[in-house]
Residue, then its C-alpha position, 0 to 999 in steps of 0.5 A: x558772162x559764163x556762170x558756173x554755179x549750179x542752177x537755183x533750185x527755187x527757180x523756174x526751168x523752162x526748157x525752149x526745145x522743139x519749138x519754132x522761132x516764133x514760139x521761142x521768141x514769145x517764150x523768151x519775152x514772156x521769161x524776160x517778163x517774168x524775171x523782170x516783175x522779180x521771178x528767177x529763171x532758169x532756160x535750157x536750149x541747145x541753140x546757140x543763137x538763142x543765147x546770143x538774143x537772151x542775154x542782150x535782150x535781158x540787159x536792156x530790160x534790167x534783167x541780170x542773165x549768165x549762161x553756161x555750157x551743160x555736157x547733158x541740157x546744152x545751154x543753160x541760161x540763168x535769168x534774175x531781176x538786177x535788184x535781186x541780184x544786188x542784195x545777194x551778192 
C-alpha cells in the first residue's frame, strides 16, 4: 500500500540509516512496539528490503503501515496502531 499524504507532524521520525542490520532489525521491533502500545511512527530508509520486512512485520502484529518513495528522505514508512487508524477514518 503507498501513501501519499503527508507525514503526521505528531509522529516520531526515526531515521534507520547508517545502521547495521541487526541494529536495523532491533529498531524495527522496537518501532513495531511502539506503534503498536498506540505511538504514531514515522521511519525514513533508503533500503528497499527494509520495506519489505516492515510492513508484513507490522501486519502480523496489528500494526497499520503504508510507505511511500521521497525524491529527498528516500522511503518513508508510516507506522500506526489499527484501533487508531480506525476512528480516524
Amino acid at each position: 500500500m503507498t501513501d501519499a499524504t503527508p507525514a503526521d507532524s505528531s509522529a516520531t521520525q526515526i531515521a534507520l540509516g547508517a545502521r547495521t542490520l541487526p541494529q536495523t532489525i532491533a529498531e524495527i521491533e522496537d518501532a513495531i512496539g511502539r506503534a503498536a502500545a498506540g505511538e504514531p511512527l514515522d521511519l525514513t530508509t533508503e533500503h528497499d528490503v527494509v520495506v519489505k520486512y516492515v510492513v508484513p512485520t507490522a501486519a502480523v502484529r496489528g500494526v497499520k503501515s503504508s510507505f511511500r518513495r521521497d525524491a529527498d528522505l528516500g522511503w518513508r514508512i508510516t507506522l500506526r496502531p489499527k484501533a487508531a487508524a480506525t476512528k480516524s477514518e
